[in-house]
VOGU-3710 file (C-alpha; in Angstrom, 3 decimals, decimal comma):
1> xxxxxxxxxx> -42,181/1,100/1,122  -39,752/2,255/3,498  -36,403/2,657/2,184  -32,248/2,661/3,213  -29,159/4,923/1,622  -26,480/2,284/1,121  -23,008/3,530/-0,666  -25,114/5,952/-2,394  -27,905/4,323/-3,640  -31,449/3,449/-1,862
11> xxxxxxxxxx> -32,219/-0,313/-1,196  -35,256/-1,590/-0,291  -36,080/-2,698/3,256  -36,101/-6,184/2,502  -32,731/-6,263/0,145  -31,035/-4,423/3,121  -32,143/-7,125/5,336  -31,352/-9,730/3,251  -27,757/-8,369/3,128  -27,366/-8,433/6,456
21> xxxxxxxxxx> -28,739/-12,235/7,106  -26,333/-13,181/3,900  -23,428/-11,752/5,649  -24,255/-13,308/8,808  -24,505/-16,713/6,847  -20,892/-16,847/5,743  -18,628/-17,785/8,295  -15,438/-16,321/8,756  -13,021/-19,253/8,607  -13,592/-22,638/6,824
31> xxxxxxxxxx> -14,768/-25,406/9,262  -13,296/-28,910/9,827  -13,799/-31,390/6,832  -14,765/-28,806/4,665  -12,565/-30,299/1,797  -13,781/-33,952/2,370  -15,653/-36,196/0,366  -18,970/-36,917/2,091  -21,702/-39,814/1,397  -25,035/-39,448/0,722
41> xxxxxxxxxx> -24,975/-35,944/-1,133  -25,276/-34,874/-4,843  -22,243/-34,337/-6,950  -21,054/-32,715/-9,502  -18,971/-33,806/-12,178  -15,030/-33,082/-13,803  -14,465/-33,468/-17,645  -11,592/-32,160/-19,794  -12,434/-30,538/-22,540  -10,314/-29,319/-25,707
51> xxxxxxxxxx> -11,091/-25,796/-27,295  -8,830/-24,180/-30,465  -6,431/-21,517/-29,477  -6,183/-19,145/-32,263  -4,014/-16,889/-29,783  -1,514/-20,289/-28,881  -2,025/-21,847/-32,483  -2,951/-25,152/-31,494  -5,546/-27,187/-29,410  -5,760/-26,650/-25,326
61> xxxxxxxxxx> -6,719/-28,340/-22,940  -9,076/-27,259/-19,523  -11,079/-28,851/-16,896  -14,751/-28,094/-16,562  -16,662/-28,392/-13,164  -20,500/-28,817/-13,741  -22,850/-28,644/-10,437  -25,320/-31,459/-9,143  -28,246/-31,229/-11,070  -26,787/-29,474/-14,225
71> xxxxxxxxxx> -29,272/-28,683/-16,657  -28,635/-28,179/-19,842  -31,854/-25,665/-20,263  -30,958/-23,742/-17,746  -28,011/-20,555/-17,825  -25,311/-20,861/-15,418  -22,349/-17,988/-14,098  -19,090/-19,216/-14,441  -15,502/-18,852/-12,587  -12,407/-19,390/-14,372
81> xxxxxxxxxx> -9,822/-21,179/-11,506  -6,148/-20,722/-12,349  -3,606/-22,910/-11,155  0,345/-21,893/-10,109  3,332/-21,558/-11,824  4,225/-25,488/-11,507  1,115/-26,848/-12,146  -1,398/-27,191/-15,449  -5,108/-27,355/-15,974  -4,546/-30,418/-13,341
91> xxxxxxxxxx> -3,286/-28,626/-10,323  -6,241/-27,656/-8,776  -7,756/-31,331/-9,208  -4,884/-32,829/-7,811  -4,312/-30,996/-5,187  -7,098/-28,820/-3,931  -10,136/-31,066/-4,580  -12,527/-27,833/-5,768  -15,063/-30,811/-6,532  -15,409/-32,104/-3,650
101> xxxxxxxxxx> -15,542/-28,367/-1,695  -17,988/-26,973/-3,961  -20,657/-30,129/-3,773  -20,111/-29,784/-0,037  -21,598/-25,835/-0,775  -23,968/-26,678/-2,616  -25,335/-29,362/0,033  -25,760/-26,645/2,433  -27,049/-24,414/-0,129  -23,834/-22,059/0,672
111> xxxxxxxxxx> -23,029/-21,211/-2,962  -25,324/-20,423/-6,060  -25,014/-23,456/-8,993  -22,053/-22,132/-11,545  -19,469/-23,639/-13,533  -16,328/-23,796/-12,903  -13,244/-23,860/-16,141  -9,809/-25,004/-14,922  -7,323/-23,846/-17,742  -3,876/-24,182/-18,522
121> xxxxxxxxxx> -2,412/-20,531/-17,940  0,579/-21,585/-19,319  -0,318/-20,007/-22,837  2,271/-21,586/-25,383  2,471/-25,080/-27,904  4,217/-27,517/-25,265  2,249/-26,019/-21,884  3,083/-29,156/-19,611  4,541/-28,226/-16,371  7,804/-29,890/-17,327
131> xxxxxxxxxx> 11,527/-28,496/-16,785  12,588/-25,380/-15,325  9,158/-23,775/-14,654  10,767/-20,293/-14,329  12,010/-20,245/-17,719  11,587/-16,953/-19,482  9,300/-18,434/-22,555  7,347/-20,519/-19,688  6,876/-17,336/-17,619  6,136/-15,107/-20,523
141> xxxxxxxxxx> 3,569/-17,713/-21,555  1,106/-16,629/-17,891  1,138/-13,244/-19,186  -0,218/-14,236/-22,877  -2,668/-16,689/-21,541  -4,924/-12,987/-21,179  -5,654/-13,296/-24,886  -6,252/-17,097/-24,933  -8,395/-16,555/-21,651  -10,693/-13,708/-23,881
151> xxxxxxxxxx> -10,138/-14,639/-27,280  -10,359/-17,929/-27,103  -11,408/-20,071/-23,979  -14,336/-17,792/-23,047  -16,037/-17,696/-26,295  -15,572/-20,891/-26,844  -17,273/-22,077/-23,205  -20,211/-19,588/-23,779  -20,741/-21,011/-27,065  -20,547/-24,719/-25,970
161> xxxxxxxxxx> -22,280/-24,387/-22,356  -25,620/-22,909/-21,208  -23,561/-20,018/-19,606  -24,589/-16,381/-18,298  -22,101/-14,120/-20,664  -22,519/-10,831/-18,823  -19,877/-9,115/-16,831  -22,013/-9,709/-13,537  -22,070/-13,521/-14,128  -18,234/-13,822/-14,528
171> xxxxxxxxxx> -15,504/-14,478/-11,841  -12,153/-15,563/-12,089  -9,753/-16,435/-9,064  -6,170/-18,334/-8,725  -3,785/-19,705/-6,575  -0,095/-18,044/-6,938  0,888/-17,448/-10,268  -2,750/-18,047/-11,258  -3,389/-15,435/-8,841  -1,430/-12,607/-10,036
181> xxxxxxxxxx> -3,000/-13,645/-13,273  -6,515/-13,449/-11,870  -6,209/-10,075/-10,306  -4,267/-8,674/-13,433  -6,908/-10,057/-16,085  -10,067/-9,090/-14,110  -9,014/-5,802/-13,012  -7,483/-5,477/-16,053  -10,896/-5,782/-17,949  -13,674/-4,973/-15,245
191> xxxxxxxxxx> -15,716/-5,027/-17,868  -15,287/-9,159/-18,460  -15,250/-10,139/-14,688  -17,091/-8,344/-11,818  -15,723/-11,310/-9,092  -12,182/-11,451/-9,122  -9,834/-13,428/-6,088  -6,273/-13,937/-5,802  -4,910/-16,237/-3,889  -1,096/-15,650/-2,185
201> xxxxxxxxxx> -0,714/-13,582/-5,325  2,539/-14,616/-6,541  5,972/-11,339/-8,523  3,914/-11,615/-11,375  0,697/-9,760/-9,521  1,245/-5,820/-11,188  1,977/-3,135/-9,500  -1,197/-1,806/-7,536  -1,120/1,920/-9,363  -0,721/-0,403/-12,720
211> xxxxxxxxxx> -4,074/-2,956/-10,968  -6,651/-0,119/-10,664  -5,554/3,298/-12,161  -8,550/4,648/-11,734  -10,252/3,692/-8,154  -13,652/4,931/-8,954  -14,135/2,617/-11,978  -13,051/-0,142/-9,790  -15,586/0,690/-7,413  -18,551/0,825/-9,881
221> xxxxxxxxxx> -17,672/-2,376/-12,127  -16,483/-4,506/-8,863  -19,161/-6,847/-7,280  -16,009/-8,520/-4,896  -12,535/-8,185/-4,983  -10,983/-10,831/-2,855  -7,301/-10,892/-1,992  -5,917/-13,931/0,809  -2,911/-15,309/2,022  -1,816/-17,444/4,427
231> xxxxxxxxxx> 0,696/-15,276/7,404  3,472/-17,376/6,998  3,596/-17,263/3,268  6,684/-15,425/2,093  4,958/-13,854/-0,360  2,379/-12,196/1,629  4,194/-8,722/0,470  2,345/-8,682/-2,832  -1,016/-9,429/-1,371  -0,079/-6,411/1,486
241> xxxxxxxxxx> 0,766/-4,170/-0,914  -2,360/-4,576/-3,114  -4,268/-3,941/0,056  -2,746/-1,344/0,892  -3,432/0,601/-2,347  -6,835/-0,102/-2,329  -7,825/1,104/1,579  -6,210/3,916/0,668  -8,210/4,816/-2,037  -11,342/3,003/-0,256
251> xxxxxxxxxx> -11,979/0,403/-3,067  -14,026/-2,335/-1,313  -11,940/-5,500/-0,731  -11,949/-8,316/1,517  -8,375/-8,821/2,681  -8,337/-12,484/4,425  -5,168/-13,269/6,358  -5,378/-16,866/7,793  -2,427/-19,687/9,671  -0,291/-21,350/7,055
261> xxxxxxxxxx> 2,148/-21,245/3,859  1,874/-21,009/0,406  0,138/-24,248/0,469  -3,152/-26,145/-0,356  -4,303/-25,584/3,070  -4,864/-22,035/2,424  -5,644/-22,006/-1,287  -8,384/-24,659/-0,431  -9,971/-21,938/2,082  -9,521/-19,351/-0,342
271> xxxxxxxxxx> -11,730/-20,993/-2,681  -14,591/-22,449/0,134  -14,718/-18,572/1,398  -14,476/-16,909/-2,142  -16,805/-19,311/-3,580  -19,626/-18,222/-1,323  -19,945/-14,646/-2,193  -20,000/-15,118/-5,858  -23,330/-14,357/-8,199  -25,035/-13,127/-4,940
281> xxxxxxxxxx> -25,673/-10,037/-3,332  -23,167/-8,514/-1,103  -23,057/-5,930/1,588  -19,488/-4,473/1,350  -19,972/-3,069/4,534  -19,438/-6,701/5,869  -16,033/-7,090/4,089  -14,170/-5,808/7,139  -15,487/-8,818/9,546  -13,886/-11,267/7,372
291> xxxxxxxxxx> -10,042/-12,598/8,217  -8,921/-15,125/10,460  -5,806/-12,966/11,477  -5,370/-9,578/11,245  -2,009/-7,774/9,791  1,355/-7,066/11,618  1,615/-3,410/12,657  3,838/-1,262/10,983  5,235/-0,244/14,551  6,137/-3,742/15,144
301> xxxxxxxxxx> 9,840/-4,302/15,223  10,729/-6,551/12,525  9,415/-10,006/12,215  6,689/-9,997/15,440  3,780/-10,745/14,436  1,778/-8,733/17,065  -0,008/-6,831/17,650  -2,021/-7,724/14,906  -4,279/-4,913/13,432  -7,650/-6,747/12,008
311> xxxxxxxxxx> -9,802/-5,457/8,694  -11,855/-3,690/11,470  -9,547/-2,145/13,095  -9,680/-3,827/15,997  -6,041/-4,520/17,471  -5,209/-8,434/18,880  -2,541/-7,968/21,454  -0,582/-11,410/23,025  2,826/-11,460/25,261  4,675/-13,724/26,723
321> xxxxxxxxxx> 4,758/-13,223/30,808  4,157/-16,823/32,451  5,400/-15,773/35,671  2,643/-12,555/35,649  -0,711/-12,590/37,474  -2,357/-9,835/35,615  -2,020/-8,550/32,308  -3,244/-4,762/30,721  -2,792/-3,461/27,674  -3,703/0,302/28,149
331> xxxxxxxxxx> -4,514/2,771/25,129  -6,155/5,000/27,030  -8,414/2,338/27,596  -7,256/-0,469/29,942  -7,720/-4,137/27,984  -7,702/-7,130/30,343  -5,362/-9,636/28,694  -5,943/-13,432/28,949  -3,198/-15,948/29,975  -3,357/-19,513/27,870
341> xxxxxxxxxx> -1,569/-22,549/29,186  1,713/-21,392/27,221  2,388/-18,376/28,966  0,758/-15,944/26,502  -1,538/-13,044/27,235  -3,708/-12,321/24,674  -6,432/-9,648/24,116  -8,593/-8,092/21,438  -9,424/-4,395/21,597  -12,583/-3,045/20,298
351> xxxxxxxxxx> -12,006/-1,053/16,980  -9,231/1,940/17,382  -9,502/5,275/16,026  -6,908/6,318/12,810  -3,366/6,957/13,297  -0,658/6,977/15,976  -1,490/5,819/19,356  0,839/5,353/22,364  0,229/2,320/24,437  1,829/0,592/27,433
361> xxxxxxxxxx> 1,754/-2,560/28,807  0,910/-3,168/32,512  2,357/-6,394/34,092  1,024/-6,812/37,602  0,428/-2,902/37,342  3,781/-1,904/36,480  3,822/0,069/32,902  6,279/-1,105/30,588  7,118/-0,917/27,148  5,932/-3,902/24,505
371> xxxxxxxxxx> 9,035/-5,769/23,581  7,322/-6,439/19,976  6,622/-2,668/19,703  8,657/0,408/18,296  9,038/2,729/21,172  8,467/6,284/21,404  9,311/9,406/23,839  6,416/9,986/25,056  3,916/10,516/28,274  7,387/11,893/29,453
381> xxxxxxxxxx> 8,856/8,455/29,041  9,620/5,374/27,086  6,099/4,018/25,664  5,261/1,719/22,824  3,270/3,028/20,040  0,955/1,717/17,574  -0,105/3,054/13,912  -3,947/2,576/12,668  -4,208/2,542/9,100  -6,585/4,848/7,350
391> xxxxxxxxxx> -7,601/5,391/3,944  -6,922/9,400/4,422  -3,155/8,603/5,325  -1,603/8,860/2,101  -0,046/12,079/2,942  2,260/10,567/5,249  2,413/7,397/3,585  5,959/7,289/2,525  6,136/6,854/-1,404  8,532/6,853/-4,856
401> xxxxxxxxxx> 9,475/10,560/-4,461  12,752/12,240/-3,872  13,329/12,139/-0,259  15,370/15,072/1,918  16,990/13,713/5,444  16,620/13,597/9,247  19,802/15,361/10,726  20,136/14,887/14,314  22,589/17,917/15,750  23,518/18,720/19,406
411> xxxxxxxxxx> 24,456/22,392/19,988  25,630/23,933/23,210  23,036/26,701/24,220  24,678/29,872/26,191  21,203/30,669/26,675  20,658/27,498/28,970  23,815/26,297/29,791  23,692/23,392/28,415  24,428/20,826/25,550  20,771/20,713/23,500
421> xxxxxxxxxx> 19,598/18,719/20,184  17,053/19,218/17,724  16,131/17,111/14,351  16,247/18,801/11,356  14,679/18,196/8,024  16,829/19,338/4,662  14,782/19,140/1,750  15,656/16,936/-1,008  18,529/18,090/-3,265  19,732/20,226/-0,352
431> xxxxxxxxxx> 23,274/18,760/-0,668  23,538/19,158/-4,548  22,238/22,969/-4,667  23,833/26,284/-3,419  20,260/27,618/-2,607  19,377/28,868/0,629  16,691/27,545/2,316  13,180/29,312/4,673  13,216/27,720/7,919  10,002/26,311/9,936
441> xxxxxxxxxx> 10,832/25,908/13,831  8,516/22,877/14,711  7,827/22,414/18,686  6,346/19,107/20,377  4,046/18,576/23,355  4,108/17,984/26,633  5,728/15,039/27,605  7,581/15,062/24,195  10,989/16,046/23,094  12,791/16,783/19,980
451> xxxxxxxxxx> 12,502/13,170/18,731  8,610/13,414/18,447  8,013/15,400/15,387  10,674/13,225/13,226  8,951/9,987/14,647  5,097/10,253/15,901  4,823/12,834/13,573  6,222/11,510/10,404  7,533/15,310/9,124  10,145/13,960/6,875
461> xxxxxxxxxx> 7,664/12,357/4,696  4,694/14,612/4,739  7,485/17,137/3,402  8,965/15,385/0,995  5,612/14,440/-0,677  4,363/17,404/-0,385  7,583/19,258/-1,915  6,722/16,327/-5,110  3,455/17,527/-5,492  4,378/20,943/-5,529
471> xxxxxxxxxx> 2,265/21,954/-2,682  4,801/22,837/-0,470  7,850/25,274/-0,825  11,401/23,331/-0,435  12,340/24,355/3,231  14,344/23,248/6,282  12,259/22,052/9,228  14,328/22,613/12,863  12,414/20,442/15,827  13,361/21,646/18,512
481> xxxxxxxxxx> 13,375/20,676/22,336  11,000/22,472/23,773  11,971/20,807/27,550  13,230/23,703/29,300  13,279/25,140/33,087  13,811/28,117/35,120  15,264/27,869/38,356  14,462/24,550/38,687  10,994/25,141/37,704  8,700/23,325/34,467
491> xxxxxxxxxx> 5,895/23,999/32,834  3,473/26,087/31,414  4,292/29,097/33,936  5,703/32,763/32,151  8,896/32,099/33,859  9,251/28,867/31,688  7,658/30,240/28,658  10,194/33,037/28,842  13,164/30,683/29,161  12,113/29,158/26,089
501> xxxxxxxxxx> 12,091/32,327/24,338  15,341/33,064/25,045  17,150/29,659/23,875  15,104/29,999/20,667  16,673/33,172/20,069  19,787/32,963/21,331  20,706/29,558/20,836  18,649/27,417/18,714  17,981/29,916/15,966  21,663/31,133/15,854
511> xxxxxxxxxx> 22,315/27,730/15,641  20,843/26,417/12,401  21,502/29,946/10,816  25,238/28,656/11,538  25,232/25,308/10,346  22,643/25,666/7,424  22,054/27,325/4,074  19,219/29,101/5,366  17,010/32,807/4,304  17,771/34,927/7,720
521> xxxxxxxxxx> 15,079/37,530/7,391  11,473/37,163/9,125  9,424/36,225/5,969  11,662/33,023/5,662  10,695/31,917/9,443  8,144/30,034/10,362  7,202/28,916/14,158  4,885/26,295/14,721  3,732/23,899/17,818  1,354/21,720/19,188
531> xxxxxxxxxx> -0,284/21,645/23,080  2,492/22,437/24,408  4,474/24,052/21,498  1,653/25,809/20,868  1,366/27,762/23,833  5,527/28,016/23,314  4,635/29,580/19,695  1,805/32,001/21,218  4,433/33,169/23,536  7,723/33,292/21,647
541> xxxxxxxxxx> 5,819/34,285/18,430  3,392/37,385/18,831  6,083/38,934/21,105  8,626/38,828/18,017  6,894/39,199/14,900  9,567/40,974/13,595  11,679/37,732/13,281  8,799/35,269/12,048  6,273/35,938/9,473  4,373/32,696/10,049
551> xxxxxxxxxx> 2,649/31,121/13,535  0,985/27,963/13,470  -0,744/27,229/16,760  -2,172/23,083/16,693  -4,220/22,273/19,864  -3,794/24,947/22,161  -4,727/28,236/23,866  -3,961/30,551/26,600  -5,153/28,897/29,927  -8,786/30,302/30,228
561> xxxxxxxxxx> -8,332/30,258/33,843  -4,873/31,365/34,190  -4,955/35,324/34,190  -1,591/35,701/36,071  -0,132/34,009/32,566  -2,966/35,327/30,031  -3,381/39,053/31,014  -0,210/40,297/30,344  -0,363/38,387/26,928  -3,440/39,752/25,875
571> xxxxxxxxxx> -2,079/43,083/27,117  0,587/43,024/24,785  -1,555/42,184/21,939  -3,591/45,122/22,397  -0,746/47,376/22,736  0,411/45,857/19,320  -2,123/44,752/17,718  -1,928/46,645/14,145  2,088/45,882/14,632  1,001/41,843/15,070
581> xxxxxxxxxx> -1,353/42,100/11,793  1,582/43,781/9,847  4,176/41,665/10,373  2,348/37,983/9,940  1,494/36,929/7,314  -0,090/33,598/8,397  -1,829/33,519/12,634  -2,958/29,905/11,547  -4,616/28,298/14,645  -6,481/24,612/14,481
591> xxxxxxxxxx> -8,082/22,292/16,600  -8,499/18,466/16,862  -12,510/19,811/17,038  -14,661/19,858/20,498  -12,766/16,159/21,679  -9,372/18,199/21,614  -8,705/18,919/25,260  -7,447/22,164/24,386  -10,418/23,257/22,626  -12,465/25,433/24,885
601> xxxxxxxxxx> -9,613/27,420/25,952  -8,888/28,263/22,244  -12,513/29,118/22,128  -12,111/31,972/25,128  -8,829/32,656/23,385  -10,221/33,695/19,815  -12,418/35,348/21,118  -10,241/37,677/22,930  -8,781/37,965/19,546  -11,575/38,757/18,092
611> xxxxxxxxxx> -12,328/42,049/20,510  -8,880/42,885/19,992  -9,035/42,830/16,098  -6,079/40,448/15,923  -6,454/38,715/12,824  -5,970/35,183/12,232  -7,026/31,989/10,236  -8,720/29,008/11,803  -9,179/25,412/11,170  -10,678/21,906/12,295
621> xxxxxxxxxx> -10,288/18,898/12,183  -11,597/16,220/14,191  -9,738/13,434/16,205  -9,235/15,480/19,718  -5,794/15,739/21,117  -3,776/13,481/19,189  -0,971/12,871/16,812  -3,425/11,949/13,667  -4,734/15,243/13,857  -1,291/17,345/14,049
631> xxxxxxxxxx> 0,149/15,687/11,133  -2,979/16,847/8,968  -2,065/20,275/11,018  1,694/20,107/9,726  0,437/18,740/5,979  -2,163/21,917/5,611  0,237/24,591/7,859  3,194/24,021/5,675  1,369/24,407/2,585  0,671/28,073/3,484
641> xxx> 4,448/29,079/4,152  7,254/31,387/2,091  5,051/31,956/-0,842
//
């Protein structure tokens, strides 16, 4: 039989198929009337039951769903459903009609026959959802409802029910409090419950680190971990956060953001969606096709709600222009946006690569900055930019470590003539130590100032965790502007490149050696660049090796087909050549692999080193010419420096 590699293992033909059909099966939002009663179909059936608490020290109470056609003889899965921090074993019944939902599933043969317990997760003598609700005893009493829940209410519905009792047969899921509950019981004890669901996850949901220590196990033990909320829930934070943790350490989750509150409307959904996948087999593959609405950028300025970046990746852009005839949203890519009878222009990209982007918006073909976006310097203007999450992001993912500062200083250069800035980064604890400090000069692109390195390029924090981890060496990082001219000319040309030369020496480096606690000697500087700053570093570096031990070149190369500006570069490497591999310590050159525009010409470039003997130390990393791919540059460069 012919056979498939799925997430490491080999399916079967027909199981991979199957998969796929299941997925397709599902739908991705719950349809009209899902949650009422209709004629004419079998039913299920509600009773309360009363099981002894040994845990509580008295008698509880919980709801038991059993499906049409329950048979005693036969073994059924079960889901424990946990109501919210007002509500009792009742809640749900009241309020969310799960009866009523699940015989509609089970008409359509959507969901597989189970059982369904509705507790009290209030675990304590007097448990009725009376008084102040947030009491401390009331509160506390959620948290010890884990031991009723294992000790107690499970045995006691696997001795008293034809029930599956292995881990694969259990799920449990909740609404609000219930749902911090749910996600902190079943991933709590993935060896109980392989299904677990939260619903708008209320404080009590633990802290993600504290939800799945150890990623790995998670992924093994999990058959689904579900995690929804409705957008205009105020809560949404703790489902977010959860998420968050879990893409970055690629634990597979569905993450289902949908219209609405912390309400019935969306805990109904949650369970008609959730409900679906359980006791089946599922292709987490599928997991990112399924939310109604996608999350709020992290480049948004506060409170927009778009653009919207879906599970896929995908981005959902909408503004309001009633008075425009055409709409583009351009990411390289142009996106034709689509006007609705309110005025809004709305489009849905097809899915973007990882990490920073720049974008613009075109209204009747005039580029302009998204008023819901952050904007960045950039394209040698004003553009708005948009961050892609990725699981491989946690380097620059800013987290609880000590943090140093931004410092923005203007400086009058001699050299130019002129009243300059740069951004620099002091270490953490640079304020409370006498120490003095190695020093990394950081240059941006083309079309870039000083601002881009702080911003696009997130320096600050890919330090500062770094520095935590021990990985990096404490240091001050001075990004600089790199725009400079020569009788009125700009560029790339050697009259340029020399210019720039001479305000890093003059100026900017006198500069910070002034105003800083900084190591003055050569094997305490670094210079470093990308595109553009890396042709700035090529320059300004191998000419003075005696004043920087380190050169980190991201994204560029001598112009292959320049030989007015190459020759006499190369010519001076030659010359100096043993001098050049004597002095550096660290030639570290990368690329954004074949995609980066600047690759080939590196490619001529190292060669030429080669031939020469100049020594160096090469890297790649794919994602072409972009700012994803010169923050990994920055994260691995820095870890070589001063040591």
């Amino acid at each position: 039989m012919t056979n498939m590699k799925k997430s490491g293992f080999l399916l079967p033909i027909f199981l991979v198929l199957h998969l796929s059909t299941f997925a397709q099966n599902i739908e991705k939002e719950a349809p009209k009337g899902f949650d009422q009663v209709r004629t004419g179909i079998a039913t299920g059936r509600i009773d309360t039951i009363s099981y002894p608490s040994k845990t509580v020290g008295t008698t509880r109470r919980a709801l038991i769903y059993t499906p049409p056609g329950f048979d005693k003889k036969t073994k059924y899965p079960v889901l424990y459903l946990l109501h919210g921090i007002g509500g009792d074993e009742k809640e749900w019944l009241k309020g969310g009609s799960p009866q009523v939902i699940l015989d509609n599933l089970y008409a359509e043969g959507k969901i597989k026959p189970m059982i369904v317990v509705m507790p009290n997760g209030r675990a304590m003598k007097d448990d009725r959802a009376v008084g102040n609700v947030f009491d401390k005893d009331k509160v506390e009493a959620f948290a010890t409802f884990e031991k009723d829940l294992l000790n107690d209410l499970i045995p006691f519905i696997e001795k008293k029910y034809p029930t599956l009792t292995d881990q694969e047969h259990r799920a449990i899921a909740g609404l609000s409090m219930g749902g911090g509950q749910s996600l902190n019981f079943g991933l709590g004890n993935l060896d109980k419950f392989a299904w677990v669901g939260g619903f708008s996850s209320a404080p009590n949901t633990k802290l993600p680190q504290e939800l799945v220590p150890d990623p790995e196990e998670a992924k093994k033990k999990l058959k689904l971990l579900w995690i929804s909320c409705g957008d205009q829930d105020g809560l949404i934070g703790f489902s977010q956060r959860t998420h968050d943790y879990l893409y970055q350490h690629e634990v597979p989750h569905i993450y289902y953001i949908e219209p609405g509150g912390h309400d019935f409307k969306v805990w109904k959904s949650g369970l008609y969606m959730f409900s679906q996948f359980l006791f089946k087999p599922v292709d987490t593959a599928s997991f990112t096709s399924y939310s109604v609405l996608g999350t709020p950028a992290s480049t948004n300025i506060r409170n927009n709600k778009y653009p919207q970046i879906l599970p896929d990746n995908r981005v959902v852009f909408r503004v309001k222009a009633p008075d425009a005839q055409k709409v583009q949203f351009d990411l390289g890519k142009k996106y034709e946006a689509v006007k609705d009878t309110s005025g809004f222009w709305t489009v849905t990209t097809e899915p973007i690569s990882r990490g920073f982007h720049y974008y613009s918006l075109l209204i009747d073909g005039v580029p302009v900055v998204d008023p819901a976006s952050e904007t960045f310097y950039g394209m040698g203007r004003m553009a708005s930019g948009i961050e892609i999450p990725f699981s491989g992001s946690g380097y620059y993912t800013m987290k609880d470590v000590p943090h140093g500062d931004i410092r923005i200083k203007q400086y009058y250069s001699k050299a130019l003539n002129a009243w300059r800035e740069m951004y620099v980064y002091t270490p953490p604890g640079y304020d409370q130590s006498d120490e003095k400090y190695p020093v990394l000069y950081l240059l941006h692109g083309g079309g870039e100032d000083q601002r881009g390195w702080a911003t696009q390029g997130k320096t600050n924090v890919i330090l500062d965790n770094l520095i935590a981890e021990s990985k990096a060496k404490p240091m001050i990082v001075a990004m600089l502007d790199g725009n400079v001219s020569s009788g009125g000319l700009a560029g790339f040309n050697e009259n340029v490149l020399r210019a720039f030369e001479n305000e890093l020496k003059v100026a900017a480096i006198p500069f910070v050696e002034g105003s800083f606690r900084v190591k003055t000697d050569a094997q305490n500087r670094a210079l470093a660049g990308l595109s553009m700053g890396g042709l700035q570093t090529l320059y300004a570096g191998i000419k003075n090796t005696d004043q920087f031990a380190y050169l980190g070149v991201f994204s560029s190369g001598w112009f292959a087909n320049n030989t007015k500006l190459s020759d006499p570069q190369y010519e001076f490497m030659k010359n100096n050549a043993q001098t050049i591999n004597s002095n550096l310590k660290e030639l570290w050159i990368s690329m954004g692999g074949k995609e980066d525009i600047a690759y080939q010409n590196c490619q001529i470039m190292l060669k030429k080193f080669d031939e020469m003997g100049i020594k160096y130390q090469y890297s790649e990393y794919a994602g072409g010419h972009t700012w994803p791919v010169w923050r990994h540059d920055l994260m691995e460069f820095s870890q070589l420096l001063f040591k």
